[in-house]
N, C-alpha and C positions, 0 to 999 in steps of 0.2 A: 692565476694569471693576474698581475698587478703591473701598471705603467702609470707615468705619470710628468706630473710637468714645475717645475719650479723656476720662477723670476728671482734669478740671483745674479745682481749686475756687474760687469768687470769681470769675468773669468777667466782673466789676462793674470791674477793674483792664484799664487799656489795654493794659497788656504783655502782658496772659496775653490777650488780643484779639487781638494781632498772632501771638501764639506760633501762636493757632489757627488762622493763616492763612496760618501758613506751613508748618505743620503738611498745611493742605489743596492745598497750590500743591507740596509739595517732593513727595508720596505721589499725584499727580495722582488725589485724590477725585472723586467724583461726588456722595458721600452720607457726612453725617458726626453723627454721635451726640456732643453735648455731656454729658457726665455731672457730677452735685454743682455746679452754675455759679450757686447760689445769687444768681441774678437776680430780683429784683422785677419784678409785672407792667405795673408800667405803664415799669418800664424794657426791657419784652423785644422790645419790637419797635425800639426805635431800636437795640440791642445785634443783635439778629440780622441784620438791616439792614446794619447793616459787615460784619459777619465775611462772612452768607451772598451781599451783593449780590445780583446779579440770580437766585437761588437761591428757591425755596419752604422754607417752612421750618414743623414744628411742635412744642409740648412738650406735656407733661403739669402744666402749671401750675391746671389745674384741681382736679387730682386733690392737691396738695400743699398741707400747711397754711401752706406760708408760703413765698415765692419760686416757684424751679420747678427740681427735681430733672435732668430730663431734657430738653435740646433736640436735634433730627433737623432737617437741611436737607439738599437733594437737588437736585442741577442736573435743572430740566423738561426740558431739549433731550436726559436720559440715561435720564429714571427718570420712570414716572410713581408714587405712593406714596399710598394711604389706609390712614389708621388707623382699626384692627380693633377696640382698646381699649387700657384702660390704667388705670394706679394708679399709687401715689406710685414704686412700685419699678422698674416696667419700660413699655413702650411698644410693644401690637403693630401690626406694618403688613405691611400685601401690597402688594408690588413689583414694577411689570413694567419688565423693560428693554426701553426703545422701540427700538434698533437690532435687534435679534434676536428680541423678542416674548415672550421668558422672563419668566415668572411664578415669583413665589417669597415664603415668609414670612420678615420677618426681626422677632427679636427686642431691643431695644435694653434692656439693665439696667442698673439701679442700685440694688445689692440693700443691704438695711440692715445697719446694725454688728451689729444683736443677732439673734441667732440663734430667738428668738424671734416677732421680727419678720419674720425672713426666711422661716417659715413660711407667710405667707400670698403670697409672692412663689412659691415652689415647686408648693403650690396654683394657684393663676393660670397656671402654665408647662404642671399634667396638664390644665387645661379646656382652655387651648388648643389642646391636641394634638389635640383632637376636631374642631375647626374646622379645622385644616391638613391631619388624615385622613394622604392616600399623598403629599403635595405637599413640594417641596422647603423648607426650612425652617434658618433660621440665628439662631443668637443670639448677643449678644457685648454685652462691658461690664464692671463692675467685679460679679462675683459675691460678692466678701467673705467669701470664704470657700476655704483649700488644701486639694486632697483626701488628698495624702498626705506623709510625712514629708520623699520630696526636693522637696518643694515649699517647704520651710523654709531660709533659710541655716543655720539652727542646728538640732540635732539637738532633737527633743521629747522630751520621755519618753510624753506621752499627748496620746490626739486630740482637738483641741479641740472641744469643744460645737458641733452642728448641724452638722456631717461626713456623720453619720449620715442627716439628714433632704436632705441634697444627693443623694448618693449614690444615695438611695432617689428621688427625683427625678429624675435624670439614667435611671435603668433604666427608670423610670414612660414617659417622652417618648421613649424611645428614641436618645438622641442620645450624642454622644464629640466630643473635642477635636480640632480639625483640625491636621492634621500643620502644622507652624509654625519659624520661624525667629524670630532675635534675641535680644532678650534672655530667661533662664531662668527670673529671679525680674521683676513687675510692678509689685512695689510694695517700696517703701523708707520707714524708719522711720530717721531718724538712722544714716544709712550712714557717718559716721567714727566710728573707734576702736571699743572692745570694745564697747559696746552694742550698737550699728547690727544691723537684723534687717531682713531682705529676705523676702518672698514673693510665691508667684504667687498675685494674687486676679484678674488680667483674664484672661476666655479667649475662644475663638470656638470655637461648641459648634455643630456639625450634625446631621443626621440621614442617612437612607442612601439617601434619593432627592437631598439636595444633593449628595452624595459623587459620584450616578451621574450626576446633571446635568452636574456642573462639574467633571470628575477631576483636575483642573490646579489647581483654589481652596487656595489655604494662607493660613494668617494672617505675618504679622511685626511681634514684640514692639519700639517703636524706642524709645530710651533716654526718660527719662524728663524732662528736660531742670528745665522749674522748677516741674513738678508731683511729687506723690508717686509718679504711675501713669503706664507707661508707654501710650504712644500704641498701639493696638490693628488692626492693619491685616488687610482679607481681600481678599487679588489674587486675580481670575480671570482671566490672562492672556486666556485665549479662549474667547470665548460668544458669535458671531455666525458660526451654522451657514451651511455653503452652500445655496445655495438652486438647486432645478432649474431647467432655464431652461424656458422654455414652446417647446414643437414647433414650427419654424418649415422648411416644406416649401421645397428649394432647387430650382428648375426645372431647371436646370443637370443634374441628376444622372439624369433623365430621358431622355437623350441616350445611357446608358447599353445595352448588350444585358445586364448585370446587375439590372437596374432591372426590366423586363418580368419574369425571371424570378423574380426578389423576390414580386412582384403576384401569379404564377399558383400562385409556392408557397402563398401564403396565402389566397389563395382558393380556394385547392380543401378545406381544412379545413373539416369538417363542424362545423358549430357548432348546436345544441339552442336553438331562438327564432323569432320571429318575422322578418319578410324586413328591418326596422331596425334590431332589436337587432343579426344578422349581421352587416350592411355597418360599423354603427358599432365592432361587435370588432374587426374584419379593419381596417380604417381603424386603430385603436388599437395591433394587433400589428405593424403594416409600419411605427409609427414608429421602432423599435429599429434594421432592418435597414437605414432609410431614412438614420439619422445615421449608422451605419457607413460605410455607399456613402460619403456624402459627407464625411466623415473620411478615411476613403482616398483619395479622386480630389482632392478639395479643398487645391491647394500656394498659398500665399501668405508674407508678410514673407520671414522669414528661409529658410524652407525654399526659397522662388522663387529668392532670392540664390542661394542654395547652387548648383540647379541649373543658374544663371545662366554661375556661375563656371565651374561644373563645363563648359557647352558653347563657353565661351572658351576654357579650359586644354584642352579636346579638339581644337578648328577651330587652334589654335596646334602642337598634336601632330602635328596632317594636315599642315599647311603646311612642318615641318618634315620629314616622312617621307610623301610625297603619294602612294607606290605601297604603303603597307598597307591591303589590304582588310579587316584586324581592324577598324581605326580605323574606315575612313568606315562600317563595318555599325551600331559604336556608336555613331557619331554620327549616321547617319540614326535610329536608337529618341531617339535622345538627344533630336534636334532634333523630335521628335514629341511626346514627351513635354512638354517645353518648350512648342509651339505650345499645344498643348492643356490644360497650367495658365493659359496667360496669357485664353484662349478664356474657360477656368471662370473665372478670377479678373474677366472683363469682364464676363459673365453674372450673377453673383454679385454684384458693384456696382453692374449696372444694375435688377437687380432690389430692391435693396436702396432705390436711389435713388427708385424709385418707388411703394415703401412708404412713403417719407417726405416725397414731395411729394403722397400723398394725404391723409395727417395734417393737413399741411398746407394743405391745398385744404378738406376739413372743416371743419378749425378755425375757418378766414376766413368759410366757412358759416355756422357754427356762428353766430359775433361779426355778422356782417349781418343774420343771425335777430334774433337779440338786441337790435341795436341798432333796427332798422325797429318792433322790437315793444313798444319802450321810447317810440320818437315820437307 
């Protein structure tokens, strides 16, 4: 799962339209934050329309005197996404991702040049932290602002204006910059010759329930290409938990003299309830012992082969030395064992088979119902 956010201004220009899209095809996005795209509204839907295609897409052009500060599109088949709120500076939305079910808030900014202004962007960031409470949470974008001197290419003598009130913001939310790769400084100011001044103004800031959610999540800063700011990326390699399977009783394992005694161990356990609650514990505790059995006894694919081999490469050892009684004692277990995986593996598919010609037989039910009830 990867999204992301990049400040590439004028997106009213076809190149910086394709940059963005290739920007989202090379980083295989899901979800991407346009920042400063200074689009007009009655041009925003044929503009997001290319870049997002079959994407959902929203900004905060309501919130802006003029154009629109902030665009978010999101692939539906990844993300579902509603916005929480917003102003001219940032954009909140709650996130779930539909393959795994994770819920999460992300913050998309674009904080202003003046440090004055950026107060009420900082503001906005402590009220939300009430709405988000213990829940995971990310933000990312152009903050406009270095927290500290190696955030400069050039050495400062003093810390710029509104440092302070960031600072004081970032302890407020509880959040820190995620550990990250690429480029060091995000933004560039005439990078040839002695003037040129570089700093980091984009970050990807979390909190410590996303940290514990997604331990894998990092950002990568990727060059800047024909914008000022570099492209903003946050990878979660892996965020689709396993899931348990549901109990599925195998008949087969019943055939067992381990199976019986499985039974009377756990039913002889005294258990405090009523004669329902009991049978449905005991039912509940004999599933653990029940997938064991049949993890043990159960040899199929490659393990079958194995033993397959193994009682060729034995009946060929006998044939060649036909008076050791070592051999044929192993190969009578041999050839027992063997009978009676192939037995369980018949069992095992026949029962499985008629699990799914009852589905089946249902279903056609089902559709006859339906249709008779339709005429």
């Amino acid at each position: 799962m990867n999204f992301g956010a990049w400040n590439i201004r004028c997106l009213n220009k076809v190149f910086k339209q394709k940059e963005v899209l290739e920007v989202i095809k090379n980083n295989n996005l899901d979800m991407c934050g346009i920042l400063e795209s200074h689009v007009s509204v009655w041009k925003l839907k044929k503009i997001c329309d290319k870049i997002f295609k079959r994407w959902d897409w929203v900004s905060n052009c309501n919130s802006c005197v003029r154009g629109t500060r902030i665009i978010v599109g999101w692939n539906v088949n990844k993300f579902d996404l509603m916005v929480l709120g917003q102003s001219n500076q940032v954009l909140h939305c709650m996130v779930r991702h539909l393959d795994s079910n994770e819920e999460f808030y992300v913050s998309f900014i674009y904080a202003a040049s003046s440090y004055l202004e950026r107060r009420f962007l900082w503001s906005s960031l402590v009220k939300h932290k009430i709405v988000v409470d213990n829940k995971a949470w990310v933000m990312l974008g152009d903050i406009n602002v270095a927290l500290k001197p190696s955030e400069y290419s050039k050495s400062t003598s003093r810390s710029p204006e509104g440092v302070d009130d960031f600072i004081e913001c970032i302890n407020a939310i509880e959040v820190e910059d995620i550990k990250g790769t690429g480029l060091q400084f995000t933004w560039t100011k005439s990078p040839s010759g002695e003037r040129g001044l570089l700093k980091k103004l984009d970050r990807i800031m979390v909190n410590f329930k996303f940290l514990e959610k997604f331990p894998l999540a990092h950002a990568i800063f990727k060059p800047y290409r024909i914008s000022d700011h570099s492209p903003t990326i946050l990878s979660i390699p892996c965020c689709i938990p396993k899931r348990s399977h549901s109990f599925k009783f195998v008949n087969f394992i019943a055939d067992y003299d381990e199976f019986l005694h499985l039974v009377e161990e756990v039913w002889r356990l005294k258990v405090a309830g009523g004669f329902i609650f009991n049978v449905t514990l005991k039912l509940k505790l004999l599933k653990k012992p029940c997938r064991r059995l049949f993890c043990n006894s159960y040899i199929s694919g490659k393990k079958l082969q194995l033993l397959r081999d193994k009682l060729d490469n034995l009946q060929v050892d006998i044939d060649n030395n036909p008076h050791n009684l070592s051999l044929r004692r192993e190969h009578a277990k041999l050839l027992m064992d063997y009978n009676m995986a192939c037995e369980n593996e018949e069992k095992f598919l026949l029962q499985r088979a008629k699990v799914k010609w009852l589905k089946e037989v249902i279903e056609i039910r089902v559709f006859f119902i339906k249709l008779s009830s339709a005429m």
